[in-house]
C-alpha positions as CSV (number, residue, x, y, z in Angstrom):
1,X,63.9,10.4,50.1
2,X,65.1,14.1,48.9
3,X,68.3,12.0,47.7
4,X,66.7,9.2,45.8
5,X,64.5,12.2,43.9
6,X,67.6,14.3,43.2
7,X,69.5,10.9,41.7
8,X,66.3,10.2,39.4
9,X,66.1,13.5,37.9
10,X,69.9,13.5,37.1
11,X,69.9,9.9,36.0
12,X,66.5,11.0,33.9
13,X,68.8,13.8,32.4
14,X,72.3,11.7,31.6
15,X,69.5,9.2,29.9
16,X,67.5,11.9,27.8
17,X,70.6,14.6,27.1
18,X,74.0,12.6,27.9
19,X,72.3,9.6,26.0
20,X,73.2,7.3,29.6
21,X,72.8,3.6,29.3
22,X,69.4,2.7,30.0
23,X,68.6,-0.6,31.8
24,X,65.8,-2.6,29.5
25,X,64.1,-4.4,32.2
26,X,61.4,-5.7,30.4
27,X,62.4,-8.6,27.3
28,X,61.1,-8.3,23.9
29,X,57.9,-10.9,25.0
30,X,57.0,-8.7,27.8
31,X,57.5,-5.5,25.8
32,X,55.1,-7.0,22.8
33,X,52.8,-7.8,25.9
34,X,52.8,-4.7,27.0
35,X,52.0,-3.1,23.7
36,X,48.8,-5.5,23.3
37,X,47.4,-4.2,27.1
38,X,47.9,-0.8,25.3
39,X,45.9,-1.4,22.9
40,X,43.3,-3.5,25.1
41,X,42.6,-0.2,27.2
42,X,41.8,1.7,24.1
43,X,39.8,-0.6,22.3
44,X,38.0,-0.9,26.2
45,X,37.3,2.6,26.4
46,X,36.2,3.1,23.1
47,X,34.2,0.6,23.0
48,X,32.2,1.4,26.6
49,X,31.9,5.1,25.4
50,X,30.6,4.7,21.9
51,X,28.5,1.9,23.2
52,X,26.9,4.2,26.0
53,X,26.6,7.2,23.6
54,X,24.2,4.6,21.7
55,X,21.7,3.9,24.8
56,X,18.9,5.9,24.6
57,X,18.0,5.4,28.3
58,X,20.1,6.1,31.5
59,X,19.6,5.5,35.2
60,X,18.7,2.2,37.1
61,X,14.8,2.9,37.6
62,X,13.2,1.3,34.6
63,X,9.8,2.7,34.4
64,X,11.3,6.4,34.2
65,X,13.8,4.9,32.0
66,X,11.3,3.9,30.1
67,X,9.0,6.7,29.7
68,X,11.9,9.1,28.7
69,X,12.5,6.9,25.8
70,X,11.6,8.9,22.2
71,X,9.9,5.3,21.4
72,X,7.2,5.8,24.1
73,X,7.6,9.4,23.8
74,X,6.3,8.9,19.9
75,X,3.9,6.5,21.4
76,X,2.0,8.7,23.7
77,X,1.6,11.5,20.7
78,X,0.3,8.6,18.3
79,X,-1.9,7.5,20.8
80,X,-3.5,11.0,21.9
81,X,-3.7,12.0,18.4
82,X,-5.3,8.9,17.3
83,X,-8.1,8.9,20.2
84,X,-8.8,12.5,18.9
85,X,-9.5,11.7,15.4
86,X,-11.6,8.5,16.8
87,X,-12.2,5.1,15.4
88,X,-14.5,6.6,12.4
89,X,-10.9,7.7,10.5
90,X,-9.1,4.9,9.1
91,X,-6.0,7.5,10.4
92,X,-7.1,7.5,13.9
93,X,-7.7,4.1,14.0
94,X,-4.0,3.3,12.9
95,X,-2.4,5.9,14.8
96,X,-3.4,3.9,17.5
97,X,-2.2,0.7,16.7
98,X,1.1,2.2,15.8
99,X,1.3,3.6,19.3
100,X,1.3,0.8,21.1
101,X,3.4,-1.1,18.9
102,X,6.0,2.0,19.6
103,X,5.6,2.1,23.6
104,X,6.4,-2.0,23.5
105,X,9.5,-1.3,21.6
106,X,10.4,1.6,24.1
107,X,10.0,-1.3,26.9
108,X,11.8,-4.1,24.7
109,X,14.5,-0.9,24.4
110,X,14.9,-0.5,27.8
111,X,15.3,-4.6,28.8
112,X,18.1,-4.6,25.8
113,X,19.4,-1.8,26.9
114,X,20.0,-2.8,30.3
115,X,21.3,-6.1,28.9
116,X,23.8,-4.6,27.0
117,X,25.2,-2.4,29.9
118,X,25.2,-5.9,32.1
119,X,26.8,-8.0,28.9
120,X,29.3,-5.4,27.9
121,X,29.5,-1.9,29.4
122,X,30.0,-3.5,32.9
123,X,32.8,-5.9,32.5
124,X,34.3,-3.3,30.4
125,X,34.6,-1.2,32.8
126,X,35.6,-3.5,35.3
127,X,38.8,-4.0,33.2
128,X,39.3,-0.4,32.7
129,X,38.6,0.5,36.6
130,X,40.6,-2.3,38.4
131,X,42.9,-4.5,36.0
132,X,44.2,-1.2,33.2
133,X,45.0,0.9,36.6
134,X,46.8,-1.7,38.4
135,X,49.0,-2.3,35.5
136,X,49.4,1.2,34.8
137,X,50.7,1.6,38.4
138,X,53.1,-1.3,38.3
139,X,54.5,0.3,35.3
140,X,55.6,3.4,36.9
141,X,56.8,2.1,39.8
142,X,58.9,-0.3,37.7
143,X,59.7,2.6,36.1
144,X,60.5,4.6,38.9
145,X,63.0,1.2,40.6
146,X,64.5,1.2,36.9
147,X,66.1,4.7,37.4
148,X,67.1,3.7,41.0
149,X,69.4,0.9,39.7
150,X,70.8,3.0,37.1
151,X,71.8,5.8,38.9
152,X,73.3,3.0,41.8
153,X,75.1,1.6,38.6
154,X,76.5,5.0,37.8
155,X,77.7,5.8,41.0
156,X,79.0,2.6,42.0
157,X,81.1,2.9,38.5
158,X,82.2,6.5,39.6
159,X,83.4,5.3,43.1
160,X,85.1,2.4,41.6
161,X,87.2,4.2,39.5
162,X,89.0,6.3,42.0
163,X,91.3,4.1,44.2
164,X,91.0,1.7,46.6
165,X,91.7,3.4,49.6
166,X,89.9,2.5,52.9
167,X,87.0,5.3,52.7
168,X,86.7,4.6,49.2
169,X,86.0,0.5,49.9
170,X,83.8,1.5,52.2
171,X,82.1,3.7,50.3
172,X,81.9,1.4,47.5
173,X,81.1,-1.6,49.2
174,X,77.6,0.9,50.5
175,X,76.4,1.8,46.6
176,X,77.1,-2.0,46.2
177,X,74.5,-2.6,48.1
178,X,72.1,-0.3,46.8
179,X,72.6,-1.3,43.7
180,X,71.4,-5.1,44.8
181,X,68.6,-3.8,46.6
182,X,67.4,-1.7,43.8
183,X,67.7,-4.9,41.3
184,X,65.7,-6.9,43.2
185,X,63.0,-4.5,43.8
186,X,62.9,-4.3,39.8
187,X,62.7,-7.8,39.4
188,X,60.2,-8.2,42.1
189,X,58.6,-5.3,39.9
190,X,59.2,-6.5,36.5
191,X,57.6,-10.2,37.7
192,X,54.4,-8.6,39.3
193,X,54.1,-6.6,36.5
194,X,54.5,-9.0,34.2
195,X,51.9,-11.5,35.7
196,X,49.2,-8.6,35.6
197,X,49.6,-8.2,31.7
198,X,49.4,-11.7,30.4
199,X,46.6,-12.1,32.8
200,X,44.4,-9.1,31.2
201,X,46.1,-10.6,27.5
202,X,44.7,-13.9,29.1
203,X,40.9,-12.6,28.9
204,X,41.3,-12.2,25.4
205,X,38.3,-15.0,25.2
206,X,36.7,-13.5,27.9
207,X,36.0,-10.1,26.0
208,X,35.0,-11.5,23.3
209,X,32.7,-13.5,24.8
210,X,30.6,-10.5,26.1
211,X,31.1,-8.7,21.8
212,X,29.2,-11.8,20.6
213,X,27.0,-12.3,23.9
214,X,26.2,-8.3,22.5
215,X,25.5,-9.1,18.7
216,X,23.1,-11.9,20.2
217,X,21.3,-9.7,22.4
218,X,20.8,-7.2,19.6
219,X,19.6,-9.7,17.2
220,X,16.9,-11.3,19.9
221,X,15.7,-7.3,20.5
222,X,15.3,-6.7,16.6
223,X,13.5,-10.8,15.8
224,X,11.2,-9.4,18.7
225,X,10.9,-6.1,17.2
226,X,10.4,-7.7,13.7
227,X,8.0,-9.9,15.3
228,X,5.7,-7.7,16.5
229,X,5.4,-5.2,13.3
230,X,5.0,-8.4,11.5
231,X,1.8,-8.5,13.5
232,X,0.3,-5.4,13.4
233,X,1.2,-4.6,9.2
234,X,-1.4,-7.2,8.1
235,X,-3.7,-5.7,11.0
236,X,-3.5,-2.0,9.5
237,X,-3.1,-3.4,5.7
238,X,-6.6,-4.7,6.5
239,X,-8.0,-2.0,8.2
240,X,-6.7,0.3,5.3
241,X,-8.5,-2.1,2.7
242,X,-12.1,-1.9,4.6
243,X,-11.4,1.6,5.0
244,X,-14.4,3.5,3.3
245,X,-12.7,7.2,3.2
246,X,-9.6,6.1,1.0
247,X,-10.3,7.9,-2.0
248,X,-12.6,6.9,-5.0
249,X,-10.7,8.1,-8.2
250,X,-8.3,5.0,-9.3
251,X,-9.5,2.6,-7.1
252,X,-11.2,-0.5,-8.8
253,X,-15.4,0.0,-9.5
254,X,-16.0,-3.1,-6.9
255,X,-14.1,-2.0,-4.4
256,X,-15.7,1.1,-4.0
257,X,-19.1,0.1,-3.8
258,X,-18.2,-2.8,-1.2
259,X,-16.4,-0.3,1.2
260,X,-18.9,2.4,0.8
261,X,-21.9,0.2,1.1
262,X,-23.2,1.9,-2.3
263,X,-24.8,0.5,-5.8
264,X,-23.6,3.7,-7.7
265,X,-20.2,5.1,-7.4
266,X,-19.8,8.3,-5.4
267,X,-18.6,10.5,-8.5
268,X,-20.8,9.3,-10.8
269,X,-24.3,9.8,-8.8
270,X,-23.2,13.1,-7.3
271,X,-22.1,14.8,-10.5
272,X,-24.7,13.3,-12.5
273,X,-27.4,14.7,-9.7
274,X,-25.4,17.9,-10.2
275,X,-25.8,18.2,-14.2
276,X,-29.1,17.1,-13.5
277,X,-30.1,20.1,-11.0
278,X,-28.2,22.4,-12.5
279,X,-26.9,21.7,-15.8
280,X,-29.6,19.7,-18.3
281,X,-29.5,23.0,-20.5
282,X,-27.0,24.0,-20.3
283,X,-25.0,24.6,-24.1
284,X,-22.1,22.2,-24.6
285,X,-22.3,20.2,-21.3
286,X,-19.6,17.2,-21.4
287,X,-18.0,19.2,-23.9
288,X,-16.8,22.6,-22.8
289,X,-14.4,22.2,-20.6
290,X,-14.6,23.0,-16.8
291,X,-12.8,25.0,-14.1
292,X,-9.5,23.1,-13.6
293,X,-9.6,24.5,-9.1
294,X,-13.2,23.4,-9.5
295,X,-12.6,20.0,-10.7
296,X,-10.2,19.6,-8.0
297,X,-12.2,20.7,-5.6
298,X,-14.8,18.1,-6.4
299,X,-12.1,15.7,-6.8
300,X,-10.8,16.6,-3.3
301,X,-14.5,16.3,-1.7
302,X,-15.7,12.9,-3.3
303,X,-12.2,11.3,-2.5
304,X,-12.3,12.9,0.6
305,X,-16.2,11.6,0.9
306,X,-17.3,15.4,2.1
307,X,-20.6,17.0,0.5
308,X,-20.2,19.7,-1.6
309,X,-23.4,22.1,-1.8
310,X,-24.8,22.4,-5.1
311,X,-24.1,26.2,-7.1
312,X,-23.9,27.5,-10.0
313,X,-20.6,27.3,-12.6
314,X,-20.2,23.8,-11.3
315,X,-21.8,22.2,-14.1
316,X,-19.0,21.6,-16.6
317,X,-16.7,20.9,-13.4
318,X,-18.7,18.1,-12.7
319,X,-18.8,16.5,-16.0
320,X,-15.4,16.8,-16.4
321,X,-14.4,15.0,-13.0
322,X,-17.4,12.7,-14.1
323,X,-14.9,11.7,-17.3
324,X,-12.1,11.7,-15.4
325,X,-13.7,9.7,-12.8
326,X,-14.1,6.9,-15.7
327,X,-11.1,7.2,-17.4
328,X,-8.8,6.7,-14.2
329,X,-10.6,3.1,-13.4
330,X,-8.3,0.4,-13.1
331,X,-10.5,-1.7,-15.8
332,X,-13.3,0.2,-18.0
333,X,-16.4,0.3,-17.1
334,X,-17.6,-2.5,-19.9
335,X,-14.7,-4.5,-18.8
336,X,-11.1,-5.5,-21.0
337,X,-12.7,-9.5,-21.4
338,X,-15.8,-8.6,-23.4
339,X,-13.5,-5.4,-25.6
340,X,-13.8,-7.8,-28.5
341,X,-17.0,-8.9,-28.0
342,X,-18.5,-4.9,-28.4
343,X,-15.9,-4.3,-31.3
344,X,-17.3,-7.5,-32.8
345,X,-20.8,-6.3,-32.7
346,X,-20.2,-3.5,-34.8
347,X,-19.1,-5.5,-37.9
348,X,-22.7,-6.7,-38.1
349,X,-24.7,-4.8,-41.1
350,X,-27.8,-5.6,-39.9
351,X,-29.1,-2.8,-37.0
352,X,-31.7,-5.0,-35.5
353,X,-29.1,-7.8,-35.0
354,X,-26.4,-5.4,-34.3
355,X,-29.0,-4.7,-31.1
356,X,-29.7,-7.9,-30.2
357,X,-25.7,-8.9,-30.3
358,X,-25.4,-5.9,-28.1
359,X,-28.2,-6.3,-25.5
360,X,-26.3,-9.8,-25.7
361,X,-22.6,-8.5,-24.6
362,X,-24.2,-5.6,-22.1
363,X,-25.9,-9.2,-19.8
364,X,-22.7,-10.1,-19.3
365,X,-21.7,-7.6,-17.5
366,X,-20.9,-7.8,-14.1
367,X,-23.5,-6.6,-11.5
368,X,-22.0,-3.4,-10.2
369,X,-20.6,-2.7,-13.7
370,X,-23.9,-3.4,-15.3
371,X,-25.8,-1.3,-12.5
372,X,-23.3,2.0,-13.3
373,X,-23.7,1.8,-16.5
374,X,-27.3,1.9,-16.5
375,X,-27.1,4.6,-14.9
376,X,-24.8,6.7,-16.8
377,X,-26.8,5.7,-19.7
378,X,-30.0,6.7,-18.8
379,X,-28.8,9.9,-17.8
380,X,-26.8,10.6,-21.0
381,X,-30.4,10.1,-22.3
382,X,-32.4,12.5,-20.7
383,X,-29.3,14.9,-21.4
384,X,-29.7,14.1,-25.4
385,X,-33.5,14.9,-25.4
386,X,-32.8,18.2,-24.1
387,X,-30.3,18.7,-27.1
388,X,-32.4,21.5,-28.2
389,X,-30.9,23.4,-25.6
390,X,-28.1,21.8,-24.9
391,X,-26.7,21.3,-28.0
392,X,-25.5,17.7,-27.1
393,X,-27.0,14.8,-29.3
394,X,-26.3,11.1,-29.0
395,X,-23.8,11.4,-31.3
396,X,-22.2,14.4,-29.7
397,X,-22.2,12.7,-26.0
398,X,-21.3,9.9,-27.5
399,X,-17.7,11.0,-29.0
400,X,-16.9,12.6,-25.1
401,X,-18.1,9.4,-23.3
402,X,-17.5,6.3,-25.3
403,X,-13.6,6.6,-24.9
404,X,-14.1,6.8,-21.1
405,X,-16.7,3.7,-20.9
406,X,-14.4,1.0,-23.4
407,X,-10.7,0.6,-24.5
408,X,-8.0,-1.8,-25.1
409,X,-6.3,-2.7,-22.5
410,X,-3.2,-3.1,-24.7
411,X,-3.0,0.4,-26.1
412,X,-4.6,1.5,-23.1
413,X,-7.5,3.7,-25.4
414,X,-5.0,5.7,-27.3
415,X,-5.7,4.1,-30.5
416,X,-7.9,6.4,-33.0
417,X,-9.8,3.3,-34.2
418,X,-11.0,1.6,-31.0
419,X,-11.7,5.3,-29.9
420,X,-14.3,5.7,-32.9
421,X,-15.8,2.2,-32.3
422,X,-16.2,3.0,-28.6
423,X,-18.3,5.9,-29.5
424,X,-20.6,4.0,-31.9
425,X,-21.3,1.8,-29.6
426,X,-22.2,4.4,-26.4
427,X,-24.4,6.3,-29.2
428,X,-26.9,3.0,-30.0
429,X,-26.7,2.4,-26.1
430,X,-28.2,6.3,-25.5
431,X,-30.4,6.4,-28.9
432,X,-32.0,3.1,-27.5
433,X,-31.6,3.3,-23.7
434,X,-35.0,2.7,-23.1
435,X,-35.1,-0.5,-24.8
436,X,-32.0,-1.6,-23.2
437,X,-32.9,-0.5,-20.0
438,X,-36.9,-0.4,-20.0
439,X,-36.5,0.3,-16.0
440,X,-37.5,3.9,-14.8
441,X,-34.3,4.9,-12.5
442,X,-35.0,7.8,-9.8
443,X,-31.6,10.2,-10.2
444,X,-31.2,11.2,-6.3
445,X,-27.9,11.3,-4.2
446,X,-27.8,8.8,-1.4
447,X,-25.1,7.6,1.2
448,X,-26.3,4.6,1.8
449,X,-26.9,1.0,0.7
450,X,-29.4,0.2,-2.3
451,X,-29.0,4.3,-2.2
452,X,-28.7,4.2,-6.7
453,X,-32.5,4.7,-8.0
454,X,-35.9,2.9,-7.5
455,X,-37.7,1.0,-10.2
456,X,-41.5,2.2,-11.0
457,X,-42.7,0.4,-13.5
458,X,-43.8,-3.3,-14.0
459,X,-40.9,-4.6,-15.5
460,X,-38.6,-5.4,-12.9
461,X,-34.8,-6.2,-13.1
462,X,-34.7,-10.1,-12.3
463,X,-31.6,-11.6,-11.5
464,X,-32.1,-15.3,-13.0
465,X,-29.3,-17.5,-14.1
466,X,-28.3,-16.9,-17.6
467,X,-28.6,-13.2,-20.1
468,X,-31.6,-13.1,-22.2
469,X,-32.0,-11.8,-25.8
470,X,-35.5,-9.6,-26.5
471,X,-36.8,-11.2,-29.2
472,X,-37.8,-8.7,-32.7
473,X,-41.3,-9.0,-34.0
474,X,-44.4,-7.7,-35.2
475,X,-46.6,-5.6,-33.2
476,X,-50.3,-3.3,-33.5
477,X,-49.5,-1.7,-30.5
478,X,-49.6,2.1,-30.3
479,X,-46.6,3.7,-30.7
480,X,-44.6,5.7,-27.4
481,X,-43.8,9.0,-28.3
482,X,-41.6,8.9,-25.2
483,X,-39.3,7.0,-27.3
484,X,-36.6,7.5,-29.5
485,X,-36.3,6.7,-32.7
486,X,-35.1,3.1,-33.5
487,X,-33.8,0.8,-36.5
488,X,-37.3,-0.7,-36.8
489,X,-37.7,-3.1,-34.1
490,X,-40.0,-3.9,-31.0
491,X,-39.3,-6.2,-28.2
492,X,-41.0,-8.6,-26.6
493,X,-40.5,-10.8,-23.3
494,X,-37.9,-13.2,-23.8
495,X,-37.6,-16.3,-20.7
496,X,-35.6,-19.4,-19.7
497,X,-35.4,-22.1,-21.9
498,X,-37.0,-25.5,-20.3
499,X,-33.4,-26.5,-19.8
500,X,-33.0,-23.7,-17.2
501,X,-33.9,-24.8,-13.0
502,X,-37.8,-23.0,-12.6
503,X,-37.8,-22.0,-16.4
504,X,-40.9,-21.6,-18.3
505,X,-42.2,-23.2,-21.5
506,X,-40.2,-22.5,-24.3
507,X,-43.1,-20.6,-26.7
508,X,-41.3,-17.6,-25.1
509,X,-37.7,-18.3,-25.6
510,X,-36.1,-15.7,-27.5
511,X,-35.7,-15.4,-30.8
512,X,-32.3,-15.1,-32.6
513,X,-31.7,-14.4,-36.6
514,X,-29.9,-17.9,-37.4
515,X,-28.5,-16.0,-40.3
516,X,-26.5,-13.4,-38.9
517,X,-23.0,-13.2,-38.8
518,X,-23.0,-13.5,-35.1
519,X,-25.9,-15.6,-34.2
520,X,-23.9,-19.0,-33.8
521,X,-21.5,-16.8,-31.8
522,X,-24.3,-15.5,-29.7
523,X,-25.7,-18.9,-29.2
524,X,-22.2,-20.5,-28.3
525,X,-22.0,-17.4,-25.5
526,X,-25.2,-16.8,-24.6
527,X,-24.7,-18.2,-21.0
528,X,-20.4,-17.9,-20.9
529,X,-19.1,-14.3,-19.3
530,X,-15.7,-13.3,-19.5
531,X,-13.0,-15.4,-17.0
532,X,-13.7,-14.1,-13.5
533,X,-16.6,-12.0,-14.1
534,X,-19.4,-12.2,-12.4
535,X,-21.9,-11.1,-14.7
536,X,-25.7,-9.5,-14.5
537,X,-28.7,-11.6,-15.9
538,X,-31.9,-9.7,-16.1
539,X,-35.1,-11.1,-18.2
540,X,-36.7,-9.1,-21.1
541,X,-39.9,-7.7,-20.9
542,X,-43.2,-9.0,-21.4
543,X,-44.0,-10.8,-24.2
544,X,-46.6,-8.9,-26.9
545,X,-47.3,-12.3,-28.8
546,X,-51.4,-13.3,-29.3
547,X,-52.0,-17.0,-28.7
548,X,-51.9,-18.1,-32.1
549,X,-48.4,-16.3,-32.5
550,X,-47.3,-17.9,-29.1
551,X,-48.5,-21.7,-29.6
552,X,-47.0,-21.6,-33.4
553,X,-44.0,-20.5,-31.7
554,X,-43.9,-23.0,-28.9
555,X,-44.7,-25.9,-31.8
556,X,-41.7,-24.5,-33.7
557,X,-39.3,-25.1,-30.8
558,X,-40.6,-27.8,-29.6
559,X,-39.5,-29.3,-33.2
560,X,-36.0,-28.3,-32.8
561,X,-36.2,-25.2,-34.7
562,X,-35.7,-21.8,-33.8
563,X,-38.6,-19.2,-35.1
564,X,-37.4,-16.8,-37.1
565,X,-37.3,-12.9,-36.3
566,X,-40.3,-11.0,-37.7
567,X,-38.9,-7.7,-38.6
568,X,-40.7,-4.6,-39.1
569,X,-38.9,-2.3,-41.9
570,X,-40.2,1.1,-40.6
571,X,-41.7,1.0,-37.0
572,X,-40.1,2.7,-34.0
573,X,-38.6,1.0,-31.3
574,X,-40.7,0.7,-28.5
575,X,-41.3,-1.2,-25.0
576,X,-44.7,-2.9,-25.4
577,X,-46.9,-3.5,-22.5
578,X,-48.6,-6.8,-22.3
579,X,-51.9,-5.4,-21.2
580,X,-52.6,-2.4,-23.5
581,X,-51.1,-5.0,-26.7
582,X,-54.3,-5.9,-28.9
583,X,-53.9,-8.6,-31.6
């Protein structure tokens, strides 16, 4: 054994120093063979030991396997997190629908996972453990039988060159031998060998088999992923819609109130409540601007639906976030389809009509937008009768507010001319809010439904099916010094025309200057609202008329003919109650 050691190290060195002839055992097929089982053990072990290194789980007991995941582990945090803020945050409530989507895909991790160690990791190995070593074996034994037969081919050459003489025969006829045995050990070597390689090159199918059985596996993991967050996202889209804490500021007028269960907005009843408790008199209101942390502040609190307690120095904050409360709706409060119809009221000369087209445009409002406006309105009133002290007229409030209440929603409220016509037309609306909105309103905060004002007196805000013009006429009644000022008009009840469902005669239809300018428009429109609207319509107050007045005017109509406005040229606009009227 010591000999056949000694004659491989010298044939090793003849081979690598002496440059010896080297048998090639293997022919140029086996040798390109070879090559490719090379490079199948590489590609095998990179393969198993990138593919491990992407498993996120380890060991064979699944529910540990499981829990150790950073899926589940996420899960769990989600889920405690999310029963800490509770069900009342929109947060909380999706934090926990998150978690358990995450703590299903740790569980659909841990089945693919263990799929892809059965499809791929295992038979890799296999190949690497049993079939790469076995060949790897073969090949240094062959390699091993290979020196054998050269140094017996060496030796045997030695001894034959040096006679013929009877030891020498012998001696030669002995490495003879040797030299056979050791050449059919090789081939025996070379053929084993041989049949292991083109049986792993033969698997070629085989491995890539378990690649595409991989690819599949990962795509049935990631549809069932997919399928399950396609799920839940409309689930938490919707819960995020009906959520009633997600801000106020930007978010369209109707949506608000639905989701808060309100009739007023948030920002404008709690800063108009604020201005009202604290700020009536005070010098400049809506015009000096507030603190820009205090505005945040309240902006902070109303979109974060927390009550702020009322102080001192918060009075110009609050009108500022009230006018930037406006100005950031998606649509203006008096809407982008009736723009043209205010701008087209104030191209009538006429004040009276220029009311009357106005009390038409305002009907057509829709509900919520109608109700906030009233609001707003009725406050900037009772904030221009204190202009003594507060320095802030009709006219003055009107030039801060009107570009926050109407633009264009092509320039978007930038242009100088629309911005002058908005705040002509929010100045007759406060100069005359009492005859547009004869309704007392009650300015308290509220969080609840119905929660925007009460109405005290007997006209009531009747929802009927079509906008109704107040008709203009003559009246004895006794002047309200509670009024303002007006172009010389007083209205009177106006109802449903006979053609109505439950209308009443038409002696109290309302009456409509047929020679306007905008009368045939009015009376083309008078029961259209803009596209998708869903507009307000109210009835007009009490009619003033005697019964001679009434039963001329009933005749009139019942003619065909609409009975002209009676005018007065320098009365005061006033609300007339039916039972103190005497003819």
């Amino acid at each position: 054994m010591m000999g056949k050691q000694y004659n491989r190290m010298k044939q090793l060195a003849k081979q690598n120093i002496l440059r010896a002839e080297k048998t090639e055992v293997l022919n140029d097929d086996l040798q390109q063979c070879e090559k490719k089982v090379d490079i199948i053990k590489d590609a095998c072990q990179k393969t198993v030991k990138k593919l491990s290194a992407c498993l996120q789980g380890s060991g064979q007991d699944v529910e540990k396997r499981t829990r150790k995941l950073p899926h589940t582990v996420l899960g769990q945090s989600m889920l405690d997190s999310g029963q800490a803020l509770g069900e009342d945050s929109v947060f909380g409530l999706t934090l926990g629908k998150t978690a358990e989507i995450w703590t299903s895909i740790g569980q659909d991790l841990t089945s693919h996972e263990r799929g892809l160690e059965d499809l791929v990791i295992t038979p890799f190995s296999g190949l690497l453990d049993n079939e790469i070593p076995s060949i790897m074996n073969l090949k240094k034994r062959l390699n091993r039988l290979t020196l054998d037969l050269d140094s017996a081919k060496g030796r045997y050459q030695t001894a034959s060159s040096k006679g013929i003489d009877k030891d020498n025969v012998t001696k030669v006829e002995a490495i003879k031998e040797e030299m056979e045995q050791c050449q059919f050990k090789v081939d025996a070597c070379k053929d084993t060998l041989a049949t292991e390689m083109m049986s792993l090159v033969a698997k070629d199918s085989m491995m890539a088999r378990c690649l595409v059985d991989m690819v599949e596996s990962q795509a049935q993991y990631y549809r069932t992923v997919l399928l399950r967050l396609e799920k839940l996202i409309p689930e938490l889209n919707a819960s995020l819609q009906e959520a009633p804490s997600q801000g106020v500021f930007g978010h369209a007028l109707e949506d608000h109130l639905r989701l808060q269960g309100r009739d007023i907005a948030s920002p404008l009843e709690m800063c108009i409540c604020w201005i009202m408790e604290l700020g009536m008199d005070e010098e400049g209101i809506f015009r000096i601007a507030g603190s820009a942390s205090k505005m945040k502040m309240i902006r902070a609190a109303l979109d974060a639906n927390v009550e702020l307690d009322m102080e001192l120095g918060l009075e110009h904050a609050a009108a500022g976030v009230l006018k930037q409360y406006l100005r950031e709706l998606p649509e203006p409060l008096l809407t982008f389809p009736l723009y043209q119809e205010f701008i087209q009221t104030m191209t009538i000369k006429d004040k009276d009509q220029k009311l009357q087209a106005l009390w038409a445009v305002i009907n057509k409002l829709p509900k919520a937008n109608y109700n906030n406006f009233r609001y707003l309105i009725k406050f900037l009133s009772k904030v221009a009768k204190r202009s003594d002290h507060n320095k802030m007229n009709a006219s003055n409030l009107s030039l801060v507010i009107g570009p926050n209440c109407l633009w264009s929603e092509e320039d978007g409220g930038l242009s100088m001319t629309s911005t002058g016509v908005a705040s002509t037309i929010i100045e007759n609306f406060i100069t005359h809010a009492d005859w547009f909105f004869p309704e007392d309103i009650h300015f308290s905060p509220s969080s609840s439904k119905n929660n925007s004002f009460s109405e005290t007196t007997q006209s009531s805000v009747d929802m009927t099916d079509h906008p109704i013009l107040p008709a203009v006429t003559t009246s004895n009644a006794v002047p309200d010094s509670n009024l303002p000022p007006s172009p010389g008009v007083t209205i009177t009840a106006a109802h449903p025309s006979p053609s109505q469902p439950g209308s009443v005669p038409a002696s109290s239809s309302p009456q409509i200057d047929t020679t306007s300018p905008m009368s045939h428009h009015l009376t083309e429109n008078k029961t259209s609202s803009p596209s998708g609207q869903k507009h307000m319509k109210r009835r007009a107050p009490p009619p003033p008329d005697s019964e001679a007045g009434g039963l001329e005017r009933a005749r009139s109509l019942e003619r065909g003919l609409k009975a002209p406005p009676k005018l007065l040229p320098k009365t005061s606009l006033r609300r007339v109650n039916s039972s103190s009227y005497k003819p």
